[in-house]
N, C-alpha and C positions, 0 to 999 in steps of 0.2 A: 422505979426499981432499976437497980445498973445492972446489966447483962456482965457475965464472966465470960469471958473467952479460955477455951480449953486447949493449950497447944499438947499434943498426944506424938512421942517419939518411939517408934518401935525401929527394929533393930530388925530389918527382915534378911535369910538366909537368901543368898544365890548363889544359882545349880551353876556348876562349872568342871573343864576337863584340866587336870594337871597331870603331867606323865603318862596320857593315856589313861586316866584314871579318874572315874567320877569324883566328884567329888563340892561340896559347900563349903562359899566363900563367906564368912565370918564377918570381916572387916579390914581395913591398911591401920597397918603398924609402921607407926616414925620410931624408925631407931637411930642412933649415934652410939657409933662403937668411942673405943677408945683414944684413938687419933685422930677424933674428930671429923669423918666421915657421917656426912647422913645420908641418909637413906629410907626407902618407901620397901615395907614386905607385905603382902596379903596372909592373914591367918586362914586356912582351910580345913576343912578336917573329910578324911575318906570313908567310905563305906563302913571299912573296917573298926572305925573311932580314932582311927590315930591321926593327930593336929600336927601340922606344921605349916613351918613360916616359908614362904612362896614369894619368889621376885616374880613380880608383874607380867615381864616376860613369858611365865610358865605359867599362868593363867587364861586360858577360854571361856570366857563367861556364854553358859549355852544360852540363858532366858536373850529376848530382846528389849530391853526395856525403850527403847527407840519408837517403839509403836504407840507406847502407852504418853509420849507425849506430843505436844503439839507446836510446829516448826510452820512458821507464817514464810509461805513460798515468796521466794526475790521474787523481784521484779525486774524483767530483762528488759535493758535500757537501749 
């Protein structure tokens, strides 16, 4: 009998501060305006419900997700 393998993709929210403003980070958005510019925005959306598009810069992401992985310590030579 062949075993399936299930790959499972969720789209998890992260907590973050924009403007002094709580707020959940959605996802980055690739745009290219009209003169050929690209560019990275985060989509957020605030307490209130209202989404907007967020340069990176105005982003704090509060969780850590740092913790939850695992980083094999150098080796000081």
């Amino acid at each position: 009998m062949a075993s399936i393998n299930k790959i499972e993709i969720k789209q998890e929210l992260r907590t973050c501060i924009v403007k002094n403003e709580k707020a959940l980070f959605h996802k980055w958005i690739h745009i290219k305006n009209l003169i050929g510019q690209e560019y990275e925005v985060g989509l957020v959306e605030y307490e209130n419900g209202e989404v907007e598009e967020v340069t990176p810069e105005n982003i704090i992401f509060c969780d850590n997700i740092f913790k939850e992985c695992y980083f094999k310590e150098r080796e000081e030579k």
